[in-house]
Every structure is written in C-alpha cells, then in structure tokens.
KEVEX-193422 format. One line per 4 residues: number of its first residue (from 1); for each residue x, y, z of N, C-alpha, C. Coordinates in nm, 2 decimals. Layout:
<recs>
NUM> X,Y,Z,X,Y,Z,X,Y,Z ~ ...
</recs>
This chain:
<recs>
1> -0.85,-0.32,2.62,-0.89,-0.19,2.67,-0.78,-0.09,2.62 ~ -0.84,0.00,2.57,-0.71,0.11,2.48,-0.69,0.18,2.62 ~ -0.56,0.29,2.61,-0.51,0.39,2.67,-0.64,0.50,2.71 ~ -0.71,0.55,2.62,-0.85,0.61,2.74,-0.92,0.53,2.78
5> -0.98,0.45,2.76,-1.05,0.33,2.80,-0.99,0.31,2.96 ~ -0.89,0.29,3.01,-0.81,0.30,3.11,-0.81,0.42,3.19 ~ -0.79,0.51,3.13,-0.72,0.64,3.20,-0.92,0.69,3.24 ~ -0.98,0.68,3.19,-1.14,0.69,3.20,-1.17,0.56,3.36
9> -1.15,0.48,3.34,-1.16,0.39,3.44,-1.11,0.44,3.56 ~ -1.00,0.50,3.54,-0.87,0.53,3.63,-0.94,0.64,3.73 ~ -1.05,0.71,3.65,-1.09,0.85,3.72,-1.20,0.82,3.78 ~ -1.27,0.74,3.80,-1.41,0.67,3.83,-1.33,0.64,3.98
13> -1.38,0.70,4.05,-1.32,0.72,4.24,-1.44,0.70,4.35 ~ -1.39,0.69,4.45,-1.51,0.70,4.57,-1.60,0.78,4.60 ~ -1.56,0.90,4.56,-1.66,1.02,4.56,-1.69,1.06,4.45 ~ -1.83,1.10,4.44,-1.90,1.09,4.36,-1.88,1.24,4.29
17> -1.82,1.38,4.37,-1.78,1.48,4.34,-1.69,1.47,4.25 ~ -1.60,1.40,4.35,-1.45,1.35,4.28,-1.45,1.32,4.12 ~ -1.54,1.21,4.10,-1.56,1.16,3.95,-1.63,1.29,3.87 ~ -1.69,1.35,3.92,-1.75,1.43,3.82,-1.67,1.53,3.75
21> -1.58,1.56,3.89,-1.44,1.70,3.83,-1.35,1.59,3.71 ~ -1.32,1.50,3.76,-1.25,1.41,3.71,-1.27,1.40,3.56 ~ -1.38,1.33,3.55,-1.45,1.32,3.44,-1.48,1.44,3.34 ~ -1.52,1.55,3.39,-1.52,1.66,3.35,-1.38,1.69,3.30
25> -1.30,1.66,3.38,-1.19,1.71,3.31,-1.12,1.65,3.16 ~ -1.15,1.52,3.19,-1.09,1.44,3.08,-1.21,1.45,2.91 ~ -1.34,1.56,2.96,-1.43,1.56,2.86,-1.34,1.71,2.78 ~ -1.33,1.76,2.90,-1.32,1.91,2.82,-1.15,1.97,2.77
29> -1.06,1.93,2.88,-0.91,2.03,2.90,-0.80,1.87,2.83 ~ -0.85,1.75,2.87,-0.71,1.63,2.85,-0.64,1.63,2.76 ~ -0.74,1.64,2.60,-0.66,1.62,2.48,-0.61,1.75,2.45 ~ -0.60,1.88,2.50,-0.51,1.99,2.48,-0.39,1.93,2.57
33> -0.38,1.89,2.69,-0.22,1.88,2.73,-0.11,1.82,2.65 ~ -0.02,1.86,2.69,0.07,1.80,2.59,0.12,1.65,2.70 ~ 0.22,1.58,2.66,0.26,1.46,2.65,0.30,1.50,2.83 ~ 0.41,1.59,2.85,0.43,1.55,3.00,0.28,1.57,3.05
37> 0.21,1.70,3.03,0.11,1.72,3.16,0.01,1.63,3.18 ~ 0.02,1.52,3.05,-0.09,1.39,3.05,-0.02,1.28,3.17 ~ 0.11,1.28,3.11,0.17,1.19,3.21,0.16,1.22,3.33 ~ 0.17,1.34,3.43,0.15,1.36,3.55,0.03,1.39,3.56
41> -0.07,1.41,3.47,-0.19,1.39,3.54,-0.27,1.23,3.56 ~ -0.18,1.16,3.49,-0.15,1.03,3.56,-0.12,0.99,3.67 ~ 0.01,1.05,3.70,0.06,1.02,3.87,-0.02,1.09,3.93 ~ -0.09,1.20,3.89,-0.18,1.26,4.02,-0.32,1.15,4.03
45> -0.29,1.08,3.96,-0.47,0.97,3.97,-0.44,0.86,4.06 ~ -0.30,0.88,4.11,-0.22,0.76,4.20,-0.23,0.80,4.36 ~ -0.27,0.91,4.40,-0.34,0.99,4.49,-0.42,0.97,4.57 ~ -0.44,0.97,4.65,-0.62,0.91,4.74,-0.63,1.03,4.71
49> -0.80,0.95,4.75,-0.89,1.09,4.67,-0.92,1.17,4.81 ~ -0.91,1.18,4.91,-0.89,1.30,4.99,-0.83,1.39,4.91 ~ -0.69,1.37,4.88,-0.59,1.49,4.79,-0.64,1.53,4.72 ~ -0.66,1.43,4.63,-0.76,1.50,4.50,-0.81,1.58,4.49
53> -0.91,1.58,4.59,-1.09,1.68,4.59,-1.01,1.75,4.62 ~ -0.95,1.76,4.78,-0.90,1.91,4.80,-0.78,1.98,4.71 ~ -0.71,1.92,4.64,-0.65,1.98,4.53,-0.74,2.03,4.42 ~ -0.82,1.98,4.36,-0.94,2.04,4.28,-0.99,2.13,4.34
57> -1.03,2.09,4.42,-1.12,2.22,4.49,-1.08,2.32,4.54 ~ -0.91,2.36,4.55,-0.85,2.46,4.60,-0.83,2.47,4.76 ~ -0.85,2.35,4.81,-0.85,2.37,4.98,-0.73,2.37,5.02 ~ -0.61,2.31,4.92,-0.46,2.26,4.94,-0.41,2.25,4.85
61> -0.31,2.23,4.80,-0.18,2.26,4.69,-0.09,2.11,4.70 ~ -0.12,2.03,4.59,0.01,1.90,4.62,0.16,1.93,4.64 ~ 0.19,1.87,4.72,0.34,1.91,4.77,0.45,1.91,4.64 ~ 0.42,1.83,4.59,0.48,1.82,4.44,0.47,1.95,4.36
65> 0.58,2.01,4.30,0.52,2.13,4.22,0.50,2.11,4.08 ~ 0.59,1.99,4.03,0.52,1.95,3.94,0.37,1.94,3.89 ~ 0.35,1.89,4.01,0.13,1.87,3.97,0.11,2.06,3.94 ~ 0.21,2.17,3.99,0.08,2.26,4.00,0.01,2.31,3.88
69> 0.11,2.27,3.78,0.01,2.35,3.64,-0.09,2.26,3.58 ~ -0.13,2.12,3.61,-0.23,2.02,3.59,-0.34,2.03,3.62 ~ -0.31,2.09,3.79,-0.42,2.06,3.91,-0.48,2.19,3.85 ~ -0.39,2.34,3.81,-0.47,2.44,3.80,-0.56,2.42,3.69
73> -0.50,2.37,3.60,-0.59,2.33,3.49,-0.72,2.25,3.51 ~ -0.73,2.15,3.63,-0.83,2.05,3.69,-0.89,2.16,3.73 ~ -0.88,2.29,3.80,-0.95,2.34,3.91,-1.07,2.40,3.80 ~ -0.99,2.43,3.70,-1.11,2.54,3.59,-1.15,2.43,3.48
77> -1.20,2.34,3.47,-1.24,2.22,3.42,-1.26,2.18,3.31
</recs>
C-alpha cells in the first residue's frame, strides 16, 4: 500500500460528514501543501473525530497552533 493509499484510508472515519470533508479535501487542496502542512495534516488525522468535524466546521479551533493554517485550509475544501 503506497503513501496515498494510506493517508486515503487514514481519512475514512466514523462520520460519514467527517469523511466526506475529509475526502474532499485530499481530492482538491492536499497535493498543493507543501511537505510540513502534509505532515501535520497527518497528526491532525490522529485526532478523534469529534475535533475534527468541529475543527472543520468552524465550531472550535485546535489548541495546537500549528494545525491553524491546515484546518483553515480543510474548512474551504
């Protein structure tokens, strides 16, 4: 299983919302990031998906400020 093949797996979650931002994201915004904001959009996949959605969906902000320029990117898909 290559590196997307994985990171694709990785975004397949309990909620069915969830996967679709998810997924969406990795169709349209992934291969523009560069090398760090792939890697922490990694560690943000390490997350329960409570955080997630509401980080996507703008209900809350990860405490981490590193995630914020990822997540904003996640929010606009």
């Amino acid at each position: 299983m290559g590196n997307d093949d994985r990171l694709r797996w990785r975004c397949r979650r309990g909620l069915l919302e969830l996967d679709l931002i998810l997924q969406g994201f990795l169709e349209r915004r992934f291969a523009r990031l560069d090398a760090t904001e792939k890697a922490i959009f990694g560690e943000l996949l390490e997350n329960p998906d409570p955080d997630l959605l509401d980080w996507a969906l703008g209900r809350s902000e990860p405490a981490d400020p590193r995630y914020h320029g990822v997540v904003r990117q996640l929010r606009a898909g």
